[in-house]
C-alpha positions, 0 to 999 in steps of 0.5 A, a space after each residue: 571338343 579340344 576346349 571342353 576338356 580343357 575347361 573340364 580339366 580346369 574345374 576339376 583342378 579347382 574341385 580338387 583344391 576345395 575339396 580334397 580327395 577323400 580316403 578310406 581312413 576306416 580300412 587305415 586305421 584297421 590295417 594298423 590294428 592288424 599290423 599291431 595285433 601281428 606285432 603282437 602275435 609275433 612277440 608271444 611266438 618269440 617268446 614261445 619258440 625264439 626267444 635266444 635268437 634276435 626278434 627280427 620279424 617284430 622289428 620289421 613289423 615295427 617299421 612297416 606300422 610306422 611307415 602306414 602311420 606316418 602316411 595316413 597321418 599325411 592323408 588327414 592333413 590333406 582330408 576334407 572330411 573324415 569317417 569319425 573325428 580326426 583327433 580321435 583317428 590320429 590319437 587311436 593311431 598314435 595310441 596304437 603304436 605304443 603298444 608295438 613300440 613297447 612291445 619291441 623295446 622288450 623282445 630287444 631289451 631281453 635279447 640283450 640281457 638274456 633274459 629267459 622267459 619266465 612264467 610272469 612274462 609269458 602270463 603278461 605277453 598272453 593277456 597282452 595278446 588277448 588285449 590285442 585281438 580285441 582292439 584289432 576286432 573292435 577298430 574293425 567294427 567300429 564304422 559297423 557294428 558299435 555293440 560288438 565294439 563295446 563287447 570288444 572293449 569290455 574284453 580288453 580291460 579285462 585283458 588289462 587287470 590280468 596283465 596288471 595283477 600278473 606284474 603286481 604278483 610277480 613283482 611281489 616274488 622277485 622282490 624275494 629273489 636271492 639274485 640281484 642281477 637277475 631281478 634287475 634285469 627281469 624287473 625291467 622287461 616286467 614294466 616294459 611289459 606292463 607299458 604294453 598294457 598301460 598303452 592297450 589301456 589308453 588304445 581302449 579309451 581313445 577306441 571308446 571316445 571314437 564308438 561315442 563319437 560315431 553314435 552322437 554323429 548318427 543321431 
C-alpha cells in the first residue's frame, strides 16, 4: 500500500510539472475590474466630499490592484491554458491599471496644488465613472454573455466622447481665464483626467479584441 502512494505521488508530480495547474483567470481579471471601478468610485466621492483632505483610500486601492495584477501576471506564466488568449488577459490587465494609475496621479496632484474641484472635473470624473462601470460589467460578462459585453462597450465610448468634449470645452474656457497659475494648475489635473479616459478608451479596445477572441474560439 506504502509503495502505490508512493508512485501516485510520483506521477502526480509528473502530471503537475506537464500540465500546470489551471486557475480561474476569469474571476481574476474581474476582481481587478471591480477593484479599478471602487478606485474609480473613490475618486468621484473624493472629489465630492473629500476633496481637502489627502485621497488615502484611493492610494490603498491602488496598491492592493497592483498586488492582484502582478500575482495573476505570475499565474499566467505558469498556466497551461487560459479561458481566453493570455495577450489579451495580461493587456486588459494591464490596460486596467492605467485607469486607477491616472486616476490617483490626479486626486494627488490636486491635494498638492490645491486645486478645488471644479464643474469640468466633476463632469470628466462622472463620465469616467460611467465608463468604469461599464468595463467592471462587461469583464464580468465576458465568458457569459458577449452581447451585453457589446452593449457594455458601446455605453463606455459613449462615456469616453462625454469625457472628451467635456476637456475640449473647459480647456476652451481656461484658455480665457484671467489667472495663470490657476490655469496652470487645472490644465494639469484636465489631461491627467483625459489619460483616464484615453486609458478606459484603450481598456474597451483590448475588452472587444477579447469578446471577438472568445466568439471565434467557440465556433
Amino acid at each position: 500500500m506504502t509503495g502505490e502512494r508512493k508512485q501516485k505521488s510520483h506521477t502526480g508530480n509528473i502530471l503537475d510539472t506537464i500540465f500546470p495547474p489551471r486557475y480561474d483567470f476569469e474571476n481574476m481579471i474581474t476582481g481587478q475590474a471591480e477593484q479599478t471601478l471602487a478606485g474609480v468610485r473613490a475618486l468621484v466621492d473624493w472629489l465630492e466630499n473629500h476633496a481637502g483632505e489627502e485621497p488615502v483610500l484611493l492610494g490603498r486601492i491602488e496598491v492592493e490592484v497592483d498586488a492582484l495584477r502582478y500575482d495573476m501576471e505570475d499565474k499566467l506564466k505558469d498556466a497551461f491554458s487560459t479561458p481566453f488568449d493570455r495577450q489579451d488577459i495580461y493587456r486588459l490587465s494591464r490596460q486596467m491599471d492605467y485607469i486607477l494609475n491616472f486616476a490617483s496621479e490626479t486626486a494627488q496632484e490636486m491635494h498638492v496644488f490645491e486645486v478645488e474641484p471644479d464643474r469640468p472635473i466633476f463632469d470628466m470624473a462622472t463620465a469616467l465613472l460611467r465608463g468604469t462601470e461599464e468595463i467592471a460589467s462587461g469583464v464580468r460578462l465576458m465568458g457569459s454573455d458577449p452581447e451585453s459585453v457589446r452593449k457594455s462597450i458601446r455605453e463606455a465610448r459613449e462615456a469616453i466622447h462625454t469625457l472628451d468634449t467635456t476637456y475640449i470645452y473647459a480647456m476652451k474656457e481656461l484658455f480665457r481665464s484671467g489667472n495663470a497659475i490657476d490655469a496652470l494648475k487645472r490644465r494639469e489635473i484636465y489631461h491627467h483626467l483625459r489619460d483616464t479616459g484615453r486609458a478606459l478608451r484603450g481598456t474597451v479596445d483590448i475588452l472587444h479584441q477579447a469578446v471577438v477572441g472568445i466568439d471565434l474560439m467557440r465556433k
